[in-house]
C-alpha positions as CSV (number, residue, x, y, z in Angstrom):
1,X,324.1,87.4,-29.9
2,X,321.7,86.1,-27.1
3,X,321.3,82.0,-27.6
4,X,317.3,81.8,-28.5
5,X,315.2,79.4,-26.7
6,X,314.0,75.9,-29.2
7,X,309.9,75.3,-28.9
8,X,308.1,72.0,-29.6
9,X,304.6,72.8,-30.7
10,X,301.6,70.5,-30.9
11,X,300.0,71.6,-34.2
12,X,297.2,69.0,-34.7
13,X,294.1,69.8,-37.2
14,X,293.9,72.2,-39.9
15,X,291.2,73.8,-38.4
16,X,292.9,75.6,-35.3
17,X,294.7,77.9,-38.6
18,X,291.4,80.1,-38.2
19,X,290.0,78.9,-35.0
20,X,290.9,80.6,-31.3
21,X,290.7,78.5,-28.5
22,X,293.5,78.0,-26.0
23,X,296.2,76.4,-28.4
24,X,295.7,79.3,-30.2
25,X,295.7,81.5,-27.8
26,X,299.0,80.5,-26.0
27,X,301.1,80.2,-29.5
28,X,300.0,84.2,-29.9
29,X,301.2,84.6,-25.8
30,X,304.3,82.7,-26.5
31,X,305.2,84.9,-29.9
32,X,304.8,87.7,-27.6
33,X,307.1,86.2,-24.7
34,X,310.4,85.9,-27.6
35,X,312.2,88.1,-28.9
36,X,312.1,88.5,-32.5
37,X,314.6,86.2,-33.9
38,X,316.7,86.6,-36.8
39,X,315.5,83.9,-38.6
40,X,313.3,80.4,-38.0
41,X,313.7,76.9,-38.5
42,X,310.7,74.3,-38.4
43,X,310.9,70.6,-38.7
44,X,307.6,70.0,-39.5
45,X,305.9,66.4,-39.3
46,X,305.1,67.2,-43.0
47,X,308.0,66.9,-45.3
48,X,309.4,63.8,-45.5
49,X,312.3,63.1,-47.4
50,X,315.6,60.4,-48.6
51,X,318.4,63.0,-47.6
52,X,317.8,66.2,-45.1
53,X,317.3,69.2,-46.8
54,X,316.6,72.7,-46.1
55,X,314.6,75.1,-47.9
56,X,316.5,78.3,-48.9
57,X,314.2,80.1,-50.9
58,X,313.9,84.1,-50.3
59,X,309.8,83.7,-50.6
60,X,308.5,80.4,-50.1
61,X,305.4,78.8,-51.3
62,X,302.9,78.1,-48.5
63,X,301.1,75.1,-49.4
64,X,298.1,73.9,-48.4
65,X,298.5,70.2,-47.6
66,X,294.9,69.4,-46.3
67,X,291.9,68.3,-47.8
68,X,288.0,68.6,-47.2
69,X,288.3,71.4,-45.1
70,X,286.6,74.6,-45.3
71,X,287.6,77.1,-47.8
72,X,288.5,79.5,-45.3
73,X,291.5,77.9,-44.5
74,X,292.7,77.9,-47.9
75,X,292.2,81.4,-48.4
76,X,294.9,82.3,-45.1
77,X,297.8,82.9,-46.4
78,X,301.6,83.3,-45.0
79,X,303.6,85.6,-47.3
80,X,306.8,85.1,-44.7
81,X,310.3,86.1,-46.2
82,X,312.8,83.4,-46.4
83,X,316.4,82.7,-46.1
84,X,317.8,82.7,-49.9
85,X,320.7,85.2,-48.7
86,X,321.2,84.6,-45.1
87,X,322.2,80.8,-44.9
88,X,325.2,81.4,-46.4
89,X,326.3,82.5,-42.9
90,X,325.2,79.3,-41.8
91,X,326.7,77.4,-44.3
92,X,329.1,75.5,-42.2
93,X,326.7,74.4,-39.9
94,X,324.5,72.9,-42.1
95,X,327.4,71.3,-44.5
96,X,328.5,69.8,-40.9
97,X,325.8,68.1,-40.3
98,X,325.1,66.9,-44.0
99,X,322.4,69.0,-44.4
100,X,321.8,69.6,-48.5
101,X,319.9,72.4,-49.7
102,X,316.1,72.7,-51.5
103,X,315.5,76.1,-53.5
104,X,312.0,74.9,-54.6
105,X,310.0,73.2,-51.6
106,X,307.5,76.3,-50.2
107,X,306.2,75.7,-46.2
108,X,303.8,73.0,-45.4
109,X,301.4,73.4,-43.1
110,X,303.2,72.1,-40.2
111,X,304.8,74.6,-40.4
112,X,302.7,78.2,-41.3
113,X,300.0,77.1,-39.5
114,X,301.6,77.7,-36.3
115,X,303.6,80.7,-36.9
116,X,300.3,82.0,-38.3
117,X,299.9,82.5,-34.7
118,X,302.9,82.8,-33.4
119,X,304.3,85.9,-35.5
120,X,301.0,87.0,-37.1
121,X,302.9,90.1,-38.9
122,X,304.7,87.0,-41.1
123,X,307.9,89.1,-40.7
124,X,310.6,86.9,-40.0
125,X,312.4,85.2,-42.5
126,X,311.4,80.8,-42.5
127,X,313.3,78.1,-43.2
128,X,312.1,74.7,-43.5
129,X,314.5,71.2,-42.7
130,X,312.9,67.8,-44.0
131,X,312.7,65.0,-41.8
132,X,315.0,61.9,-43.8
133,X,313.2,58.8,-43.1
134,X,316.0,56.5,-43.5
135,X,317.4,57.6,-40.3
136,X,316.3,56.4,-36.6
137,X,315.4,58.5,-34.0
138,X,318.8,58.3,-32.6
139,X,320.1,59.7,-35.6
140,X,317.6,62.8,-35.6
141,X,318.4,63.7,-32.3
142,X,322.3,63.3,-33.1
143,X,321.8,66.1,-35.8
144,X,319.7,68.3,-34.4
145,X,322.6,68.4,-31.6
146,X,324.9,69.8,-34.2
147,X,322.3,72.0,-35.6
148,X,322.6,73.8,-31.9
149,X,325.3,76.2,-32.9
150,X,322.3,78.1,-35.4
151,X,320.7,79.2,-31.6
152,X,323.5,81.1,-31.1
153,X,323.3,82.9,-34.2
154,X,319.6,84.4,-33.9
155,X,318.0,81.4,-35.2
156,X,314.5,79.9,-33.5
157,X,314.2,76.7,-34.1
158,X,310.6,74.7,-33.9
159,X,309.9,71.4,-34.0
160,X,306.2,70.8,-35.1
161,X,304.2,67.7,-34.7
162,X,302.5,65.7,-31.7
163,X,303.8,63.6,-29.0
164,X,300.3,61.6,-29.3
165,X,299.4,61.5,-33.5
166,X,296.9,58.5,-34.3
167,X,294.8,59.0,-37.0
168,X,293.7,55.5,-36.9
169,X,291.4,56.7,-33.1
170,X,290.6,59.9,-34.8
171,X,286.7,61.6,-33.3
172,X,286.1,64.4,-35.6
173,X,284.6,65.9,-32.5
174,X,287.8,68.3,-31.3
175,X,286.6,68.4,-28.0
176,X,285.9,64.8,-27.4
177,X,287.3,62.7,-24.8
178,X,291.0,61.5,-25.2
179,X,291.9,58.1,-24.8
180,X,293.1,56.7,-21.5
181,X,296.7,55.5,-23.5
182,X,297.1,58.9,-24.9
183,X,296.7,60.3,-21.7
184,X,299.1,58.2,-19.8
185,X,301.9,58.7,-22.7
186,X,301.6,61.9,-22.7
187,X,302.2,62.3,-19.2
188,X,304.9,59.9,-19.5
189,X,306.7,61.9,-22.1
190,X,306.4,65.2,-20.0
191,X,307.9,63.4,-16.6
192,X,310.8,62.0,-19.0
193,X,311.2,65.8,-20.1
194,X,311.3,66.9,-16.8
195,X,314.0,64.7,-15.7
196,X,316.1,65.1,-19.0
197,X,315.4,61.2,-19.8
198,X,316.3,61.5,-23.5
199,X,317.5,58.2,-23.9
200,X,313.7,57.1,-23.2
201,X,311.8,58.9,-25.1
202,X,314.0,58.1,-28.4
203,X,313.5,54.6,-27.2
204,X,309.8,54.9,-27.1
205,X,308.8,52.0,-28.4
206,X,310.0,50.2,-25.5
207,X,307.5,52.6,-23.1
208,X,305.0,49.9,-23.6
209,X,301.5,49.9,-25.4
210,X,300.3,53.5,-24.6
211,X,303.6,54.6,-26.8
212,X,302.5,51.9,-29.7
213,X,299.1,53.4,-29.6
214,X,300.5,56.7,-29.5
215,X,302.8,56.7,-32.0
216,X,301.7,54.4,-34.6
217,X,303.9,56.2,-37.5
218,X,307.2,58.7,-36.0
219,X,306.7,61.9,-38.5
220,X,304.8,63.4,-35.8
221,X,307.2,62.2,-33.1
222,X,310.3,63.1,-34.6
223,X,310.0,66.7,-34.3
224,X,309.9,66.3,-30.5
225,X,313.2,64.7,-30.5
226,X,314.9,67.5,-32.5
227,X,313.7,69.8,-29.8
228,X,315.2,68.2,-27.4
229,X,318.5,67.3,-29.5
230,X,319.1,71.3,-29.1
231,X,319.0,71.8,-25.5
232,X,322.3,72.5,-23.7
233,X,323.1,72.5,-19.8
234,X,321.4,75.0,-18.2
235,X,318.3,75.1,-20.5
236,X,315.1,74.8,-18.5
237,X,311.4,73.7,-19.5
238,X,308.4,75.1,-19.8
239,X,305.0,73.7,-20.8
240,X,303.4,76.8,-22.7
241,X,300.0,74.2,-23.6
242,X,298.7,71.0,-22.6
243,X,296.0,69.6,-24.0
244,X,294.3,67.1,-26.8
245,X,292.4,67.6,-29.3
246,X,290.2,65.0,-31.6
247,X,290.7,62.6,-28.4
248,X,293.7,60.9,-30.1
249,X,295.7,64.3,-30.3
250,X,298.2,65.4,-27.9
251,X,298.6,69.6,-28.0
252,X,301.4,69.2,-25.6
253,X,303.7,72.6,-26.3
254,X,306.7,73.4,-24.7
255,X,310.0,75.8,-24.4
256,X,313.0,74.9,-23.7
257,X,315.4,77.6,-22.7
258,X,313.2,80.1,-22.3
């Protein structure tokens, strides 16, 4: 079976569930660009837990972790398949890398709200893996390494979040300015990309204050280094987005493999 390419995806507010603008527009592009996949795995900034688990549900809950938005977005839904009876052929895999198992946790938001976009049809079976917060960044990009093998078995894996997340800087205006620090992080994390610098960005809070500003909590982060846990020699980048929303936001997408 044909290795499937990994995607980091820059899902920032709620809102871009129902609007179209350009994020929007190049998550449908890029669902078009991949062949349907067997199956899909997000780490999503959004589920946090003591352990990693997976969800292995066969139709999982979306839920609807926002509040005070409008009741449009709460009346989307996702009804995506899930993976109740295929990760038993995956077992190994996920036993190998310690990976426990969650038959009640649904799909956050993190999560639907991009492949909303991305495979509109919600047709292919999701899977969800929680992001342990007693591990450091070292030791999420460690196991998404030996998550690798699952690209090789039809499995698209996502990582969802933002390279830039501060909530703290938040304008409520989506189009306003971004910050000068966001902007020079964000450029500093594409470069390091570029030139396969891992080590640096899971060292980021040694990149100075931009990163600090940047990242003042690592759930949005995280995903980012899972992404680039999975790529192999060979594997080259793509950006598919740039961008930022809410001017502390980074919309930064990209493909790897691909």
């Amino acid at each position: 079976m044909e290795k499937k390419p990994v995607l980091f995806l820059g899902h920032g507010s709620p809102m871009n569930i129902i609007l179209e603008n350009s994020f929007t527009e190049s998550l449908a592009q890029l669902g078009q660009s991949i062949p349907k996949p067997k199956a899909i795995l997000v780490v999503s900034a959004h589920w946090q837990t003591k352990g990693t688990f997976i969800t292995v549900n066969s139709a999982p809950e979306i839920i609807y972790d926002f509040y005070g938005f409008p009741q449009e977005l709460y009346d989307v839904s996702y009804p995506c398949p899930g993976v109740n009876m295929q990760v038993a052929e995956w077992a190994t895999i996920l036993k190998n890398a310690g990976v426990a198992y969650d038959q009640q946790r649904g799909l956050d938001h993190g999560a639907w709200a991009v492949l909303k976009h991305l495979y509109p049809k919600a047709d292919v079976p999701v899977m969800q893996l929680s992001l342990d917060y007693g591990k450091a960044p070292y030791e999420h990009y460690k196991l998404a390494k030996q998550l690798a093998p699952l690209r090789q078995q039809g499995v698209l894996m996502i990582g969802s979040g933002n390279i830039v997340h501060n909530l703290r800087e938040i304008d409520w205006n989506m189009d306003a300015k971004p910050y000068d620090w966001g902007i020079e992080f964000d450029e500093q994390v594409k470069e390091a990309i570029l030139e396969g610098k891992h080590e640096k960005l899971i060292t980021y809070e040694k990149m100075g204050r931009s990163a600090l500003l940047s990242i003042p909590t690592s759930e949005h982060y995280l995903p980012m280094l899972y992404t680039l846990g999975l790529q192999t020699e060979g594997d080259e980048v793509c950006f598919s987005h740039e961008g930022f929303q809410n001017a502390s936001m980074s919309m930064r997408c990209f493909s790897i493999g691909k």
